[in-house]
ROSE-4610 file (N, C-alpha, C; in Angstrom, 1 decimal, always signed):
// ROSE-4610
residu = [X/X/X/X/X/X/X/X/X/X/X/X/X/X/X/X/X/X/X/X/X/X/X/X/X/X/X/X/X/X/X/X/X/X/X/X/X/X/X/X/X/X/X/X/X/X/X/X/X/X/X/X/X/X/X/X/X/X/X/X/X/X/X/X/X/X/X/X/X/X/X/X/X/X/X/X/X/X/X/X/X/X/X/X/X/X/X/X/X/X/X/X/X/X/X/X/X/X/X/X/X/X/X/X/X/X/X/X/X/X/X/X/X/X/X/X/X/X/X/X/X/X/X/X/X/X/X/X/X/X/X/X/X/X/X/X/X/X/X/X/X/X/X/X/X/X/X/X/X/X/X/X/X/X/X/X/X/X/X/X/X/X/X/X/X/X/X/X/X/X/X/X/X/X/X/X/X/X/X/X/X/X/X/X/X/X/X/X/X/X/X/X/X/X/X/X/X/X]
num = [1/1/1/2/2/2/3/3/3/4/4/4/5/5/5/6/6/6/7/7/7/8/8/8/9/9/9/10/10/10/11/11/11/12/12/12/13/13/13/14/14/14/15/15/15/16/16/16/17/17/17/18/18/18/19/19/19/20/20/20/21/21/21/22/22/22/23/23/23/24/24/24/25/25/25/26/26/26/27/27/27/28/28/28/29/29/29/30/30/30/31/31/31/32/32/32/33/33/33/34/34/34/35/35/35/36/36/36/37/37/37/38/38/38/39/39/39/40/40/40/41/41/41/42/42/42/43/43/43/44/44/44/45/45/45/46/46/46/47/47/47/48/48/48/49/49/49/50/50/50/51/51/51/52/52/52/53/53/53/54/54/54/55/55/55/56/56/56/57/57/57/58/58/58/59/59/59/60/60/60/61/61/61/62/62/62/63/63/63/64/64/64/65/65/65/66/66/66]
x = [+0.8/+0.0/+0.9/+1.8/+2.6/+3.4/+3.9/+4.2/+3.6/+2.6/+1.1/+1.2/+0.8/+1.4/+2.3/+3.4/+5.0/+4.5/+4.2/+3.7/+2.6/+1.9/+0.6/+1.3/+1.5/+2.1/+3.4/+4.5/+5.2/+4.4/+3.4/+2.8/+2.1/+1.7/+0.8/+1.6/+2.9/+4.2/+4.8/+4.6/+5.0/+3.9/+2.7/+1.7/+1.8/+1.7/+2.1/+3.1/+4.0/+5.3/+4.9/+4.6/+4.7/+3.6/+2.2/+1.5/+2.0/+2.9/+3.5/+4.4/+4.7/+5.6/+5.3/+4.0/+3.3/+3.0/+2.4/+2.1/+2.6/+4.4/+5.6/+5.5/+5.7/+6.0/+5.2/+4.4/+2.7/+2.6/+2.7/+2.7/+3.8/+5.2/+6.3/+5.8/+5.3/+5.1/+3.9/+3.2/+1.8/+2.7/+3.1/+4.4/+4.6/+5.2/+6.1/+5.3/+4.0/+2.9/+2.1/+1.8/+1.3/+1.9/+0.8/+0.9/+0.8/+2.4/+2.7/+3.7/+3.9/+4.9/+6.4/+6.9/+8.1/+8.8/+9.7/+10.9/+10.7/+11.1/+11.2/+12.2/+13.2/+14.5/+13.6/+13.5/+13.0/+11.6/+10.6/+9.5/+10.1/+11.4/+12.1/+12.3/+12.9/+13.8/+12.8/+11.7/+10.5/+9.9/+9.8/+9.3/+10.2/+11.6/+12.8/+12.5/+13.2/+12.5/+11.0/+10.1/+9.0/+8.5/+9.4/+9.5/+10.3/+11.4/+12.6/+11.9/+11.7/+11.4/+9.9/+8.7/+8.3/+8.5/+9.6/+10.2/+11.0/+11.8/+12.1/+11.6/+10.2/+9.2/+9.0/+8.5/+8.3/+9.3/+10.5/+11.5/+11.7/+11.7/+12.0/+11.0/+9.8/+8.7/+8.8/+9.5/+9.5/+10.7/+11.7/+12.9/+12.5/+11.6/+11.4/+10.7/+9.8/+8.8/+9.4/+10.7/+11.0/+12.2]
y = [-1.2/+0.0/+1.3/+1.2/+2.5/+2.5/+2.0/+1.6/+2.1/+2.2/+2.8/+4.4/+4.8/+6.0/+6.8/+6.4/+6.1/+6.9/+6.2/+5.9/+7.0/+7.1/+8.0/+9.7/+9.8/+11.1/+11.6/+10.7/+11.2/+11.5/+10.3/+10.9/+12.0/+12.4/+13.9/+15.1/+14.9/+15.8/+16.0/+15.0/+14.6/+15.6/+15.5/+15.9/+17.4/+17.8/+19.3/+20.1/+19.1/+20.1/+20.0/+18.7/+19.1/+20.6/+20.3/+21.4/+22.7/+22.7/+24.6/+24.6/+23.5/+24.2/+24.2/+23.4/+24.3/+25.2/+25.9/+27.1/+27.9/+28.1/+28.9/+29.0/+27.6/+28.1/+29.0/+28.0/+29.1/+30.6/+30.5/+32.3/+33.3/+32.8/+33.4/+33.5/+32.2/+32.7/+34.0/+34.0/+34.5/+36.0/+36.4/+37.1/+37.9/+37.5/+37.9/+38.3/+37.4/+38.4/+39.1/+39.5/+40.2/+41.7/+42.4/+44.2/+45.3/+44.6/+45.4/+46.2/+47.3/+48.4/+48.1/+46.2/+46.2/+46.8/+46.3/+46.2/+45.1/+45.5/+44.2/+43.4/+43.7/+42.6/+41.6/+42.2/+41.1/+40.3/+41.2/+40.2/+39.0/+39.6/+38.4/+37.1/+36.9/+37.0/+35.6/+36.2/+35.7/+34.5/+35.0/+33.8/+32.5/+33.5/+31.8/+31.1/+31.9/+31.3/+30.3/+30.5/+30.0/+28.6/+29.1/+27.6/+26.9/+27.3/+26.2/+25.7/+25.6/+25.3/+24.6/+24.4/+23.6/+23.0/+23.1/+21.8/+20.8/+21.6/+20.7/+19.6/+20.2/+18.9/+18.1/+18.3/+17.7/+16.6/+16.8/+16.5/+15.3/+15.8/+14.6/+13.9/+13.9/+13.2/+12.2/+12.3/+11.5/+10.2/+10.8/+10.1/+9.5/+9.9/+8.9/+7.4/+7.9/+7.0/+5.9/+5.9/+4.9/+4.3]
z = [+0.0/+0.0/+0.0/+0.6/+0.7/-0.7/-1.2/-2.7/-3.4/-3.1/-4.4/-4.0/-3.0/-2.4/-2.7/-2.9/-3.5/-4.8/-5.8/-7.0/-7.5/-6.9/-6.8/-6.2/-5.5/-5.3/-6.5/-6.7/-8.4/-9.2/-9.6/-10.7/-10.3/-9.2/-9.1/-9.1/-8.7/-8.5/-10.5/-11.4/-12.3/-13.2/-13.2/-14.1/-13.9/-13.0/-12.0/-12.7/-12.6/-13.3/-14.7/-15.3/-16.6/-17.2/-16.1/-16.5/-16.3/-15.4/-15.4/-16.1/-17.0/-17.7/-19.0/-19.8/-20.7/-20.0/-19.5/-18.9/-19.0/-18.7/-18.9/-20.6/-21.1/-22.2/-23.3/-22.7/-23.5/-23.0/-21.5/-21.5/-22.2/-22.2/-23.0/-24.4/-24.9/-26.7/-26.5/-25.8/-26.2/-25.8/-24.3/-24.6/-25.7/-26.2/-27.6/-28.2/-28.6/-29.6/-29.6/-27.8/-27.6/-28.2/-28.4/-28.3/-27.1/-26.6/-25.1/-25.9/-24.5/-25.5/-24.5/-24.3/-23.8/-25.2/-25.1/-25.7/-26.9/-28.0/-29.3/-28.8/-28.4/-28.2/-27.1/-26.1/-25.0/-25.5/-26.4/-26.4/-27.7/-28.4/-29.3/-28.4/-27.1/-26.2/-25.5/-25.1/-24.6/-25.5/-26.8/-28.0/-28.2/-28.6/-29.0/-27.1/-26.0/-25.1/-24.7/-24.8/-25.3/-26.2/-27.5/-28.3/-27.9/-27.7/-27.1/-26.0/-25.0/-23.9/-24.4/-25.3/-25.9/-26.4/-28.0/-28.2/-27.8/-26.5/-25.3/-25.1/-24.2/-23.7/-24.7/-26.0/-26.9/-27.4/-27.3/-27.9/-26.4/-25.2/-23.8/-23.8/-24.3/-24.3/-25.6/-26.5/-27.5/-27.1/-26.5/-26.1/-24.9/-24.1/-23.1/-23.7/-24.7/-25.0/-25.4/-26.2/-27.5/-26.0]
């Protein structure tokens, strides 16, 4: 029973992180295309930020699978 426990809290600790970090990445792209009056460099900055850190996941998620 504690084993399951074990098991059941990772995966809730696991799903969590993954969800904040779509989250991060999704708020950084959206970021960038927004029509705020930062700076062009930084909302550039925010975007490559943004995808990288999406095709990350994307890319650890594929390598985990195989």
């Amino acid at each position: 029973m504690e084993n399951v426990m074990v098991i059941g809290m990772t995966t809730v600790i696991v799903v969590l992180g993954v969800v904040l970090y779509i989250a991060l990445a999704g708020t950084a792209i959206i970021y960038s295309l927004g029509a705020n009056k930062s700076p062009k460099g930084r909302r550039i900055f925010f975007g490559i930020l943004g995808v990288a850190m999406f095709c990350a996941f994307v890319y650890m998620c594929i390598y985990l699978h195989k």
